[in-house]
N, C-alpha and C positions, 0 to 999 in steps of 0.2 A: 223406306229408311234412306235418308241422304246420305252418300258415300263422301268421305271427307279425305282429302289428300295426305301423303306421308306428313308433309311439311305443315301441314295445317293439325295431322296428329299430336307430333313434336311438339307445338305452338302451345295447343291447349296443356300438354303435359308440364311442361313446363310451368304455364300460369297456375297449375293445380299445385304443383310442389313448391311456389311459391307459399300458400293461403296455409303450410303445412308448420303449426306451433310444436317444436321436438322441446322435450322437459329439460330441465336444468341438472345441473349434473348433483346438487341436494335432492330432487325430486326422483330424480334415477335412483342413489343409495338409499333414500329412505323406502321407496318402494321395494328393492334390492332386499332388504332389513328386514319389512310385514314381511316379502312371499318366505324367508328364511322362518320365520317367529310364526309363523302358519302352519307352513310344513311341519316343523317340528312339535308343532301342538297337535295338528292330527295324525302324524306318527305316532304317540303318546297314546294317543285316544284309542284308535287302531289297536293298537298293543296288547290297551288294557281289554277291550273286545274280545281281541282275538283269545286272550288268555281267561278270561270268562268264558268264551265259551268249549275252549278247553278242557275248563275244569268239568261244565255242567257233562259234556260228551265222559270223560272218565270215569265222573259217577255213576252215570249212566250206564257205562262199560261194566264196571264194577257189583253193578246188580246182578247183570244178565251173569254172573258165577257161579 
Protein backbone atom coordinates (compact mmCIF):
# COMPACT_ATOMS: atom_id res chain seq x y z
CA UNK A 1 0.00 0.00 0.00
CA UNK A 2 1.56 3.35 -1.25
CA UNK A 3 2.03 5.81 1.74
CA UNK A 4 0.82 9.31 0.40
CA UNK A 5 2.01 12.48 2.04
CA UNK A 6 0.18 15.03 4.64
CA UNK A 7 -0.07 17.54 1.61
CA UNK A 8 -1.04 15.24 -0.86
CA UNK A 9 -3.72 13.98 1.85
CA UNK A 10 -5.16 17.48 2.09
CA UNK A 11 -4.95 17.72 -1.82
CA UNK A 12 -7.21 14.76 -2.36
CA UNK A 13 -9.57 15.82 0.47
CA UNK A 14 -10.27 18.59 -0.62
CA UNK A 15 -11.01 17.49 -4.48
CA UNK A 16 -13.50 15.04 -2.73
CA UNK A 17 -15.49 17.82 -0.79
CA UNK A 18 -15.51 19.62 -3.91
CA UNK A 19 -17.71 16.55 -6.05
CA UNK A 20 -19.84 16.89 -2.57
CA UNK A 21 -23.97 18.04 -3.87
CA UNK A 22 -25.47 19.47 -0.15
CA UNK A 23 -29.46 19.70 -0.59
CA UNK A 24 -31.25 22.95 -0.95
CA UNK A 25 -32.69 24.32 1.85
CA UNK A 26 -36.69 23.24 0.26
CA UNK A 27 -35.15 19.70 0.14
CA UNK A 28 -33.67 20.12 3.85
CA UNK A 29 -37.46 21.10 5.27
CA UNK A 30 -39.30 18.91 3.24
CA UNK A 31 -37.34 16.10 4.32
CA UNK A 32 -37.37 17.83 7.99
CA UNK A 33 -41.40 17.56 7.46
CA UNK A 34 -41.50 13.31 6.27
CA UNK A 35 -38.87 12.38 9.37
CA UNK A 36 -41.58 14.59 11.63
CA UNK A 37 -44.98 12.97 9.76
CA UNK A 38 -43.12 9.50 10.32
CA UNK A 39 -42.29 9.61 13.57
CA UNK A 40 -45.38 10.56 14.41
CA UNK A 41 -47.19 7.92 12.55
CA UNK A 42 -45.30 5.17 14.17
CA UNK A 43 -45.77 6.73 17.38
CA UNK A 44 -49.55 6.27 16.72
CA UNK A 45 -48.94 2.86 15.68
CA UNK A 46 -46.65 1.87 18.49
CA UNK A 47 -49.49 3.23 20.86
CA UNK A 48 -52.16 1.45 19.55
CA UNK A 49 -49.86 -1.89 19.86
CA UNK A 50 -48.69 -1.40 22.80
CA UNK A 51 -52.37 -0.85 24.11
CA UNK A 52 -53.61 -3.98 22.33
CA UNK A 53 -51.49 -5.67 23.87
CA UNK A 54 -52.25 -4.44 26.99
CA UNK A 55 -55.53 -5.26 26.93
CA UNK A 56 -55.09 -8.95 25.62
CA UNK A 57 -52.31 -9.38 28.95
CA UNK A 58 -55.37 -7.91 31.38
CA UNK A 59 -57.73 -10.41 30.10
CA UNK A 60 -55.52 -12.75 30.50
CA UNK A 61 -54.67 -11.52 34.11
CA UNK A 62 -58.22 -11.51 34.81
CA UNK A 63 -58.79 -15.20 34.11
CA UNK A 64 -56.14 -16.48 36.12
CA UNK A 65 -58.79 -15.01 39.39
Amino acid sequence: MAKTSPLEFVRQVQAETRKIVWPTRRETIMTGVMVMIMTTILGVFFIGIDSLFDAIVNFLLSLAK
